[in-house]
N, C-alpha and C positions, 0 to 999 in steps of 0.2 A: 538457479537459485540466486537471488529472493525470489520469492512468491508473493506477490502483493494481492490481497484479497478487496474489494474495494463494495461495501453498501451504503445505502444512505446517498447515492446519487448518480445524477439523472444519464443514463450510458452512452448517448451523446456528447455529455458534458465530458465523461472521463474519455471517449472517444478521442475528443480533440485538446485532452492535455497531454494523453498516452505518449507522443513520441517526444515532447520536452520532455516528460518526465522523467521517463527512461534515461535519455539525452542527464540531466541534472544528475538522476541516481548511479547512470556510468561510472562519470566522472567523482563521485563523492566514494563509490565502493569500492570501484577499480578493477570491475568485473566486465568483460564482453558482455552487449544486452542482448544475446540469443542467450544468456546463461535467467535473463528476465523472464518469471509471469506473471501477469498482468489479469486478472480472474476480475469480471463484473457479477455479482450477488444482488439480484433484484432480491427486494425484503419492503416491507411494510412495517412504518412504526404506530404504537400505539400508545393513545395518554388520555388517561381517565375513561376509558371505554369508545374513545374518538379513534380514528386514523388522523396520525399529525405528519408533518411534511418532516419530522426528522433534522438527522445532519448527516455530515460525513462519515463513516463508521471505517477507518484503513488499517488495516491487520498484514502486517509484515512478516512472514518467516522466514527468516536465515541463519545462516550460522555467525553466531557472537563476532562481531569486529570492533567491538571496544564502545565507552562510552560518547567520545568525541564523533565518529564514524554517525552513531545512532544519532546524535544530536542533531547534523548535519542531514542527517538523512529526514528524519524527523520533519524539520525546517521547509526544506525542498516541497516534498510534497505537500505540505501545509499552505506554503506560497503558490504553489503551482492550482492546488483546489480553492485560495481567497480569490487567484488572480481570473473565475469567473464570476465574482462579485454576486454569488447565489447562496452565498453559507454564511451564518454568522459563524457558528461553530466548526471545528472540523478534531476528530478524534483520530490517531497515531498512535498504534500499540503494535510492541517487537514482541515477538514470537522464537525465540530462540531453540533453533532447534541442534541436537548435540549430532557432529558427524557420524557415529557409530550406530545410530539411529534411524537414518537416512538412505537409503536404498537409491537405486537407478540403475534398473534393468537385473535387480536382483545383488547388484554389488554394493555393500554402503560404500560411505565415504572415510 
């Protein structure tokens, strides 16, 4: 845990941000990155009955580490997705999920 869900670009491209990224989100959450996933979601956007090329679509789920943590985290990956100069846009939404909720291998947390 986090789980990072990642649509809206090209898997290649997250390919080769994957290991700064993790590297950045490490250090901001303070979590081991085997506790990281890292999910590529091929999808297709669509605008006015077109296929359009989209943006970054990145869905976080973890459990709450405050709002400055989020901020921080937020950031990182945003920079990390500008820094292949393919996005104008890039979208970041936290997913909070509550520990009692949370299973793994049957046991929550």
């Amino acid at each position: 845990m986090p789980h990072i869900r990642v649509r809206g670009m090209g898997l290649e491209k997250l390919k080769n941000i994957s290991k700064k990224l993790v590297d950045d989100l490490e250090n901001i959450i303070g979590c081991p990155r085997d506790y990281f996933t890292l999910e590529y979601i091929p999808s297709t956007f669509i605008m006015d009955g077109e296929e359009d090329k989209g943006y970054p679509f990145i869905e976080v789920l973890w459990f709450d580490r405050g709002q400055e943590v989020q901020d921080q985290a937020a950031k990182a990956i945003t920079d990390r997705v500008n820094n292949t100069n393919e996005y104008e846009d890039v979208c970041v939404i936290f997913r909070k999920l509550e520990e009692k909720c949370y299973y793994e291998n049957g046991e929550h947390f």
